[in-house]
N, C-alpha and C positions, 0 to 999 in steps of 0.2 A: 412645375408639373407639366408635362406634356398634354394638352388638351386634344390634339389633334387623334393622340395614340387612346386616350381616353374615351373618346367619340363625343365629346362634350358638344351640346347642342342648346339654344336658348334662343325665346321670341321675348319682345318688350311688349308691352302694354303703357303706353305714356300717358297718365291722363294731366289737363294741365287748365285750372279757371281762369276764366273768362271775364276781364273785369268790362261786365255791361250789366246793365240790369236780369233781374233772374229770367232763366228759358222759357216758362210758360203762366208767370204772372208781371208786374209793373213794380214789386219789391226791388228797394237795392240789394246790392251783393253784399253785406258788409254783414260780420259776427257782433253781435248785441253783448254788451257788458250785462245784462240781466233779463230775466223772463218779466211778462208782464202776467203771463197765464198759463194754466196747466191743465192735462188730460191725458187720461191712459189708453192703450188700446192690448190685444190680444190680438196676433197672427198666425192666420193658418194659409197651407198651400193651398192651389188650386189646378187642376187641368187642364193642359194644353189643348190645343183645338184638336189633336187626337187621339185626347182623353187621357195621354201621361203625366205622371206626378214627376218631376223634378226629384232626383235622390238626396242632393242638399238640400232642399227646401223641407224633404222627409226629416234629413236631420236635426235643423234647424226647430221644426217645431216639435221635434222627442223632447226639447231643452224646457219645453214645458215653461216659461218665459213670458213677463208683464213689463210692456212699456210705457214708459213715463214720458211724456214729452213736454219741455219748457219752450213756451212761444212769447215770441216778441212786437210790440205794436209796430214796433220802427222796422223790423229787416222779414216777418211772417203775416199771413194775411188765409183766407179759406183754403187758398190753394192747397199750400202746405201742409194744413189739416185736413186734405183730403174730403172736405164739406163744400165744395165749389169744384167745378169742372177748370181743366188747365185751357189758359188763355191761348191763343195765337202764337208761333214759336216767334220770339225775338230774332228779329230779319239782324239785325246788328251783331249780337254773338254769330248768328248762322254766316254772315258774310268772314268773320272772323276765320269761320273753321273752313272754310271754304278756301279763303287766302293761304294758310297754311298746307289746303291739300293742294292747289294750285303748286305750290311751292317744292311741292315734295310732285312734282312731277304725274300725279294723280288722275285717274278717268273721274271726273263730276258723275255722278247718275243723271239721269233725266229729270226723275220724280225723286223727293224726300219723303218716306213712309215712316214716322213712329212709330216705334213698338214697345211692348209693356216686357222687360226681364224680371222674371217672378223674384224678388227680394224680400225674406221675412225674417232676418235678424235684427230687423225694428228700425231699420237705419233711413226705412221708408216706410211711410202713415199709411199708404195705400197696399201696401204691399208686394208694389213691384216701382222697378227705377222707370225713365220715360227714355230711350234710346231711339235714334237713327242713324243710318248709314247714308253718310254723304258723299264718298269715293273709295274708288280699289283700284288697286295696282302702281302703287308709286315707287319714289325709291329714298332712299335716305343713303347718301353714299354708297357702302357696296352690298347694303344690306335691299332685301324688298319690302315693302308697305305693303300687306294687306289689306286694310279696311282702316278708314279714317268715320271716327263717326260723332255726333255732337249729344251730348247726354247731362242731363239735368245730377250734381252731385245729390250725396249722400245727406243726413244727418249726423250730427254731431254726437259723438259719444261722450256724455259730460260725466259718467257715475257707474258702475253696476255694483251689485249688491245682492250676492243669493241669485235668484230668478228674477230679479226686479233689475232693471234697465233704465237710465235717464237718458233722452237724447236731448240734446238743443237744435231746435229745427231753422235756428237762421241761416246755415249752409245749405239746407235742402233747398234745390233749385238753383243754386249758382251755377250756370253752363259751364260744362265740361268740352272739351275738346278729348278726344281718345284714337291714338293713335295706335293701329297692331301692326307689329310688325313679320313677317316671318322668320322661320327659328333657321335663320343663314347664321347665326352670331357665333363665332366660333371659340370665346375666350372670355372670360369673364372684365379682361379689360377693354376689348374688342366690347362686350356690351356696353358700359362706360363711355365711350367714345360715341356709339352712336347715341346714347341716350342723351351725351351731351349737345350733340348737333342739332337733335329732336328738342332739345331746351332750344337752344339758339335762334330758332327759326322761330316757335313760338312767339319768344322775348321781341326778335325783331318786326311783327307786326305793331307792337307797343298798345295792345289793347288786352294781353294777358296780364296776371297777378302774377304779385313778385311777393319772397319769402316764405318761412316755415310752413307747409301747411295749403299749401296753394299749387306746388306740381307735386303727383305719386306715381310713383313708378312700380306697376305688376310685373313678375319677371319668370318667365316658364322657362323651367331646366329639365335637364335629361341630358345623360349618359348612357353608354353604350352597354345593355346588360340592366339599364336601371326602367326609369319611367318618366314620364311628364309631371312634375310638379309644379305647382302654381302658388305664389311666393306675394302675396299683397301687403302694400304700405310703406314699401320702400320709400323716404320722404323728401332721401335728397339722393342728388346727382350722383355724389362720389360714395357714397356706400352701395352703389350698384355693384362695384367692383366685387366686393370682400363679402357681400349678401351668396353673390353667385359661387366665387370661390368654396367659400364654407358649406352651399348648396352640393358643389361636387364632391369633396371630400367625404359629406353623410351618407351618400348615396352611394361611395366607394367600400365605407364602413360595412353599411347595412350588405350590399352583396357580400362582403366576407363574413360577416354574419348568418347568411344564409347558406353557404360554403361550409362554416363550421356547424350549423346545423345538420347537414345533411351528413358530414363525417360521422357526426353522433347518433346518424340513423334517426334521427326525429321525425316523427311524419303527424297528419293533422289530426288523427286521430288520438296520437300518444297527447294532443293538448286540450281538443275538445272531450275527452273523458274525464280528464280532471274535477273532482268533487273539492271547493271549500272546503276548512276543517274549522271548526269551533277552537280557538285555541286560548279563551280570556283568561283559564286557569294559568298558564303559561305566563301570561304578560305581569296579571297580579302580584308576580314575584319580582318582576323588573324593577330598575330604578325608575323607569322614564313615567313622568309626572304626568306629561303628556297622555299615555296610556290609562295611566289610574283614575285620569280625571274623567277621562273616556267613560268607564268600561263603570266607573260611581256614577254616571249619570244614564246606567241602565242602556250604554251603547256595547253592542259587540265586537269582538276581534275576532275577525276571518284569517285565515291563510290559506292561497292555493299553489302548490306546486305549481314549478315551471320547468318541465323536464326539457334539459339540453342547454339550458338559458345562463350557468353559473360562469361567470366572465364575462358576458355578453351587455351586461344593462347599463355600464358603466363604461364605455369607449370614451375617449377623445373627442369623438367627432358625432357618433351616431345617438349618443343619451340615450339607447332603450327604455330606459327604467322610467326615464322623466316622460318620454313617451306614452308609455303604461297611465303613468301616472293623469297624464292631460285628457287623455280618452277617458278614466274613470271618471276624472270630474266632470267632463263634459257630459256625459251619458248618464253619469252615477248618481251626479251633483255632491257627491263628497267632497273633501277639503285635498285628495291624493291619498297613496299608496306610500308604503316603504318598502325595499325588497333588500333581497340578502346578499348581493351587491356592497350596500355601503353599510352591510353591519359587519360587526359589533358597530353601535353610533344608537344616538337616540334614548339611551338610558337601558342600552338593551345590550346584555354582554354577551361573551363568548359561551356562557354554560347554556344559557338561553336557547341560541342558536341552536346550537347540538339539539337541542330539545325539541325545538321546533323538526329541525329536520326529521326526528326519528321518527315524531307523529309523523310527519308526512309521508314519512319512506322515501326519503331524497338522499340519492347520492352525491358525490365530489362534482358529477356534472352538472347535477342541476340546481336551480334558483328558487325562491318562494317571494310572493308578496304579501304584504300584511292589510290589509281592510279593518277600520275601524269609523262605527256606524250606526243606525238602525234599519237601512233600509240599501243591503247592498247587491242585490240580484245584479242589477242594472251594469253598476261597476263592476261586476266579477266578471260577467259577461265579456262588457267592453274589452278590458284587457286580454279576455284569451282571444277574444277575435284578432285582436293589433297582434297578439303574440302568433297567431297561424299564420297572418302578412307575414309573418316578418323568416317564414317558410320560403315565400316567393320571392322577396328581396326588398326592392321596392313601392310601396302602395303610392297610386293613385291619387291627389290630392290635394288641395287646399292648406297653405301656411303662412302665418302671419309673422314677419320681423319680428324681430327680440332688440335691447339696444345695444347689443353687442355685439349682432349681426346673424347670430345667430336664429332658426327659426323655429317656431312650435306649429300643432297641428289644431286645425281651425274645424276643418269640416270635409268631408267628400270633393272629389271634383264635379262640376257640375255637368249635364248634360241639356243635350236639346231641347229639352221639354220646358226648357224655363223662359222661352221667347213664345208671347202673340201679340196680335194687331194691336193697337192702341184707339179707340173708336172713337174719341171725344175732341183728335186732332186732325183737320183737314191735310192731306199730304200740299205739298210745295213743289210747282212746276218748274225747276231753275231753265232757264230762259239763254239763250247763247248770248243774245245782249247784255245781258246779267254778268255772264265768265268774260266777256271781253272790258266791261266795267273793269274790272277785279283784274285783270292782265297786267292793264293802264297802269294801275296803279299798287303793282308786288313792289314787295320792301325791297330795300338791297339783300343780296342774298349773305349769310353770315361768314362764307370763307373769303367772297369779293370784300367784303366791311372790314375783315379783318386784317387782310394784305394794304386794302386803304389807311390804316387808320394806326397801324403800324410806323406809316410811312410820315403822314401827315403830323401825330403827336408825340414819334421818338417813344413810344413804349414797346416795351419786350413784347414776343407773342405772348405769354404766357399770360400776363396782365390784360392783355386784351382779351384773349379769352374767356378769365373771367368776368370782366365787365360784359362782354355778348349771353354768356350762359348765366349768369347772377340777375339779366335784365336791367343794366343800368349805363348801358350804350347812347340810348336817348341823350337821358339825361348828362351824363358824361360830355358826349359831344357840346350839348348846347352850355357847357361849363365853362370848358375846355376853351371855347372859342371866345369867351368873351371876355378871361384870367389867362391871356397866355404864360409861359412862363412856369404856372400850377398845375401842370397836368397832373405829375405825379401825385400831388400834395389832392387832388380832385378825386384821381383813382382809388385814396387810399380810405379816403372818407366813405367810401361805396363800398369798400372791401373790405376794408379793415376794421373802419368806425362801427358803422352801421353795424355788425354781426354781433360787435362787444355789447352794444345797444341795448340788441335784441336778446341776449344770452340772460339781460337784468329783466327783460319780459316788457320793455319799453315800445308801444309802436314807432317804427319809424316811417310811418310813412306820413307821420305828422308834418315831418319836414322833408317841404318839399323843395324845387327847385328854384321859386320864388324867395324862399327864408334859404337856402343856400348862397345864392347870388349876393345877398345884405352879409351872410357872413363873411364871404368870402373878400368884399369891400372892403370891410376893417381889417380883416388879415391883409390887402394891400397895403391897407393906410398907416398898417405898425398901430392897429390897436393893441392885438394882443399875438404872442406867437403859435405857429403852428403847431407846436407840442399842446399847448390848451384846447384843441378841437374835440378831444372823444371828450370832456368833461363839459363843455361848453353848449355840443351839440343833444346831450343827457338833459341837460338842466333845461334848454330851448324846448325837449319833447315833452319835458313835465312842467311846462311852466308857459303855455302858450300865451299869457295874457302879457308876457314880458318881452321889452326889444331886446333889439341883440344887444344896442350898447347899453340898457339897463342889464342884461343878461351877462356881460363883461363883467362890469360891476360887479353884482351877487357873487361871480367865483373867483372873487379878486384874481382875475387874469390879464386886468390893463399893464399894459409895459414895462417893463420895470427900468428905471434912469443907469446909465452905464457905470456911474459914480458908486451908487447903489451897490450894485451887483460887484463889483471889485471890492468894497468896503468890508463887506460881507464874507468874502473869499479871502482875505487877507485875517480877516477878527478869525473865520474858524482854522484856518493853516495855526495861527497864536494858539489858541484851544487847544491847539493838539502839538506841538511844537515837537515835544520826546517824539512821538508816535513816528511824525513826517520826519523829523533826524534820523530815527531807525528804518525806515521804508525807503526815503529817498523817494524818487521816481512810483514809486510801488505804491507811492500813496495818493496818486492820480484815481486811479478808480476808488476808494474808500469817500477822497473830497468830494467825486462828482456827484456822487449819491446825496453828501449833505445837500451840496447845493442846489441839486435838481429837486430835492424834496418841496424847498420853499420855491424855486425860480420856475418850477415844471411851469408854462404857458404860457411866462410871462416875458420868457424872455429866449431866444431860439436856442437850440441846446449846439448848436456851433458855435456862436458864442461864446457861450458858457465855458465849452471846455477849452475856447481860444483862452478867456482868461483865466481859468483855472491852472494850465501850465502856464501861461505868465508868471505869475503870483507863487503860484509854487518851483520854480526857477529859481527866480529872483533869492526867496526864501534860503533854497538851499546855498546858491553862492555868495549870501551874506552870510552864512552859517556856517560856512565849509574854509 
């Protein structure tokens, strides 16, 4: 795709935790395995200091919406709960974001002034998040930095349910670092790249968090003919790429959409006239279960025409339909829509259809959606509104990742009105003795580390890389240097291990570079081989009260005798005698599998297959 000819345009929004204690109480940073206590609240907006309401915040509370919060004695404290005033900002996180803006070439402010961003989708007890702005005008490569600024995280989304909401508030208040960037970004892999540098630097002060959950990346796109959308939750680094790509092509969609609206002569009128049709008589006759169960439990079926809409709900890239559908529930609180699009489906055939239409008095052009309900004002509404957008091209707005990279609609974009003072926080004079501190002592910068370190440990760039963007350079280094020899075998435990780890839901940060070190001892010493490490270093996180070499032990990974391992390769070559007579050679990969099943860790897998073809040689030219 051409982006250049596209007019394709994008800013980041980096945010990335702060491993110090929370921003504005003495809790640690860390997620609670369980609440100790619980309580709900109810949020509503409130007015800027020049008495405007915020139109997401408008939104937000139509949702009509009760939240639960789960609190923790060990990671929550009044703070959180918003029944205590917030403490002093931690001078330790603030130096942190400070060194990263340093780093990105940054103007410091003079003063640090807190402020309140109106948030009430419950993700904050008080009802707004706690932000400052601590420099502007940096650069991150070839891109420029906006605003750098230090902000207390969110709450944890642990449930929803209906109107009812669970957070877990051991996240709230873990400092944020938030980097904006401006929308220079020309490519969606061009964003990728910077986002990855913006990790990097972070990673290299060594006092950020590492893994799932700990950097998000917001990412505003726009096209040329389209609009600015805002694209929250991005979780990791390398789906920036494929979040923004997929971003431009809906937005490519939706203007041809609006292109073949206009051929069709559709104007806002022809949509906001639209009357609902009672249509239950209709459905009753359907097969779909679905509907019957509906419409016996005394709920109704709607349809409203969507003139101009038939072909349109169901693209590739744009989902109209599903569209529709997320607004009704948002707005509606229904369960969605079905439109005529993806029928016949649903229990609902082709005679149906006809039927539906003629009630409606819909032509070959146009679409209808189905409503099933008690209470659908709300919902009908919604969707013809999204349906008159979809006149102008593209709206405006707020969207949340999908895991497929795809996005759905959250809420409005937000405006002005959602920032004031913060009054319970003294501002913070940063001091030029202060920035020359912080000069003294900037980390190595991430492109200098990575030409060093290239050089020094014989690894590819590529690997380096992601040891620098993964944040595990530190540790690497201080590995590296004391196993020479294992770098490789070091990098892969960081890159490779570690992720398998975490995919089983394992913490890894259990082990750390202490319980590495002892591992990696006995892997000198020929305890057990390197192919035993992702099983060994599993059992060490779930089994912390165990050494390593008891830990050897339990996954029968101690060494295996040479005698052994040959004996073995010889008994199953016998086993199979016909099989390796008919294969020859070709039965090198079927043995090694036997073997590696029982010998995985216990014995290096060079070896193994050194005497695997031994053994099976041998075999064949006594046989032959």
């Amino acid at each position: 795709m051409d982006y250049e000819k596209l007019g394709f345009r994008a800013g980041l929004e980096i945010h990335q935790q702060i491993d110090t204690k929370k921003l504005f109480c003495k809790c640690p940073s860390k997620l609670a395995d369980k609440g100790d206590y619980n309580f709900f609240r109810r949020l509503r907006p409130t007015q800027s200091e020049l008495g405007e309401i915020d139109r997401a915040a408008i939104a937000e509370m139509k949702k009509g919406r009760t939240f639960f919060y789960e609190a923790s004695n060990c990671s929550t404290c009044l703070v959180e709960a918003d029944e205590e005033p917030p403490h002093e900002m931690n001078r330790e996180a603030l130096d942190v974001a400070l060194t990263v803006a340093l780093m990105l070439n940054a103007d410091i402010v003079d003063e640090i002034h807190v402020m309140r961003k109106i948030v009430i989708d419950g993700s904050a007890t008080s009802g707004f998040q706690r932000t400052a702005l601590i420099a502007l005008n940096g650069k991150a490569k070839d891109v420029g930095i906006e605003t750098i600024a230090i902000e207390e995280d969110a709450a944890r989304k642990l449930e929803e349910d209906g109107k009812k909401v669970t957070y877990g508030l051991d996240r709230l208040g873990i400092p944020l670092i938030e980097v904006s960037t401006s929308a220079e970004i020309k490519s969606p892999k061009h964003a990728r790249e910077i986002a990855e540098y913006i990790g990097s630097l972070f990673q290299s002060t060594g006092k950020c968090k590492r893994g799932l959950g700990t950097i998000r990346q917001d990412i505003n796109v726009s096209i040329k003919g389209g609009a600015r959308v805002e694209i929250k939750g991005v979780q990791s680094l390398s789906a920036i790429e494929k979040v923004a790509e997929f971003e431009a092509l809906r937005q490519v969609d939706l203007l041809e959409i609006r292109k073949i609206l206009k051929e069709r002569g559709i104007e806002e009128k022809d949509i906001k006239e639209q009357v609902a049709v009672d249509i239950s008589d209709c459905l009753e006759k359907s097969d779909s279960r679905m509907m019957k169960k509906a419409l016996s439990k005394g709920e109704r079926a709607l349809a409203l025409k969507l003139p101009g809409f038939s072909g349109l709900l169901k693209r590739k890239y744009s989902r109209l339909g599903r569209e529709f559908a997320v607004h009704a529930r948002v707005r509606g609180g229904i369960g969605g829509i079905i439109h005529s699009d993806e029928l016949p489906g649903y229990g609902i055939d082709e005679k149906i259809v006809e039927r539906l239409k003629a009630r409606l008095g819909a032509n070959e052009k146009d679409a209808f959606a189905l409503f099933i309900g008690k209470k659908l004002e709300n919902a009908i509404n919604a969707v013809k509104e999204r349906a008159v957008e979809a006149l102008k091209g593209v709206p405006e707005e707020v969207r949340k990742v999908l895991p497929d990279h795809t996005t759905e609609y959250m809420r409005p974009l937000p405006g002005s009105a959602r920032m004031y003072p913060e009054t319970d926080v003294p501002p913070i004079r940063i001091k030029k003795k202060h920035i020359e501190r912080l000069l003294k002592e900037l980390p190595e910068m991430p492109e200098r580390r990575e030409e060093r370190m290239i050089k020094e440990y014989g690894l590819n760039r590529e690997l380096v890389r992601q040891l620098l963007n993964a944040g595990y350079a530190n540790d690497f280094e201080k590995l590296a240097r004391k196993f020479p020899g294992h770098e490789r075998t070091i990098a892969k435990i960081f890159l490779n291990v570690f992720p398998e780890i975490e995919k089983e839901g394992i913490d890894v940060s259990l082990i750390n570079t202490s319980l590495l070190e002892e591992v990696l001892v006995h892997l000198e010493k020929g305890s057990f081989a390197k192919e035993g490490l992702p099983e060994l270093l599993k059992y060490i996180a779930l089994h912390r009260e165990k050494s390593v070499d008891e830990a050897i032990d339990e996954c029968n990974l101690r060494l295996a005798k040479l005698d052994e391992l040959r004996e073995f390769v010889r008994k199953a070559i016998r086993e199979r005698r016909d099989f390796v007579k008919e294969k020859g050679m070709r039965a090198f990969a079927p043995l090694m599998g036997i073997v590696m099943d029982k010998y995985r860790g216990r014995m290096d897998g060079k070896v193994i297959s050194e005497i695997v073809k031994e053994e099976l040689n041998s075999f064949l030219e006594s046989n032959s």
